[in-house]
N, C-alpha and C positions, 0 to 999 in steps of 0.2 A: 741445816744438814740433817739426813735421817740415817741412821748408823743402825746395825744389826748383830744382835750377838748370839752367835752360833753355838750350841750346846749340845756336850753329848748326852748319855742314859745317866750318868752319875751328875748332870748337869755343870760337870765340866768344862772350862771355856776352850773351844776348838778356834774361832776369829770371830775378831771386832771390824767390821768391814761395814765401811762407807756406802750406802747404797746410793745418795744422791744428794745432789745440792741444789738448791733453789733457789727463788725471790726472795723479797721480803713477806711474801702471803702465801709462798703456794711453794711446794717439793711434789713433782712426780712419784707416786710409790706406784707401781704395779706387781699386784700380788700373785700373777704365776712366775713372775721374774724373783720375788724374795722365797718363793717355797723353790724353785727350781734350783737358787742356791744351797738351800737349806740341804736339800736333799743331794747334790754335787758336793757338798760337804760328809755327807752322812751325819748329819745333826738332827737330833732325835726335838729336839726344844729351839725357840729362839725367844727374843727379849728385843722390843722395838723402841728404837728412841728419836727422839728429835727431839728441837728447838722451834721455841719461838722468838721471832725477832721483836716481837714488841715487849716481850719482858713479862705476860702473863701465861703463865702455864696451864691455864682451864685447856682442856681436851673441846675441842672444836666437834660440830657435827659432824664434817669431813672427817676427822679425827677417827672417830670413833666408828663409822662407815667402814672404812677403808681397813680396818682390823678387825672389827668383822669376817670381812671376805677373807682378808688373808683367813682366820681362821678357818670360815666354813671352806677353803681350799685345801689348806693344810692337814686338816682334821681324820680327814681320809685317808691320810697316806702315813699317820703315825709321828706328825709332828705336832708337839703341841708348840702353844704361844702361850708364853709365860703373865708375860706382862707388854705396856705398852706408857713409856715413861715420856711425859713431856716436860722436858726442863726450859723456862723461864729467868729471866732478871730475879724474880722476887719470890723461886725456889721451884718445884716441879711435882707435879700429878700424874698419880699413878691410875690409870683406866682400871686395873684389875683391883686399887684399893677404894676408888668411888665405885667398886659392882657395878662398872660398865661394860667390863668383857668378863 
């Protein structure tokens, strides 16, 4: 499941909103589809999460790609992306706390 948390300028929580569900290896994200909410919200910030099904939280190539774009999309338009949390069986990884975004 990839979920999204929408934030305003005080980083306030606006919605926790389901973006998509998936396999066991793969969730659809497409990144003008989560800034288009962001911004249908007026959310100044978001916060990306997902799961792994196999129960290890390392951020995936894909992973780490794909928020990216979101940001370098986002970026432009006065949204930031906070972080990018993947939770696992055996606890969860933060992209922004291994200085990968």
């Amino acid at each position: 499941i990839f979920r999204i948390l929408f934030l305003d300028k005080k980083n306030g929580l606006i919605a926790d909103e389901v973006q998509g569900s998936g396999t066991v290896d793969h969730t659809p994200v497409y990144p003008r589809e989560v800034v288009r909410r962001a911004l249908e919200l007026s959310a100044t910030a978001i916060v990306l999460i997902h799961n792994h099904p196999s129960g290890d939280p390392s951020p995936s190539t894909q992973d780490v790609k794909m928020t990216q774009e979101i940001i370098a999309i986002a970026k432009p338009l006065n949204v930031a992306v906070h972080d990018h949390i993947i939770v696992g069986r055996d606890g969860h990884a933060s992209l922004k706390g291994l200085r990968l975004i």
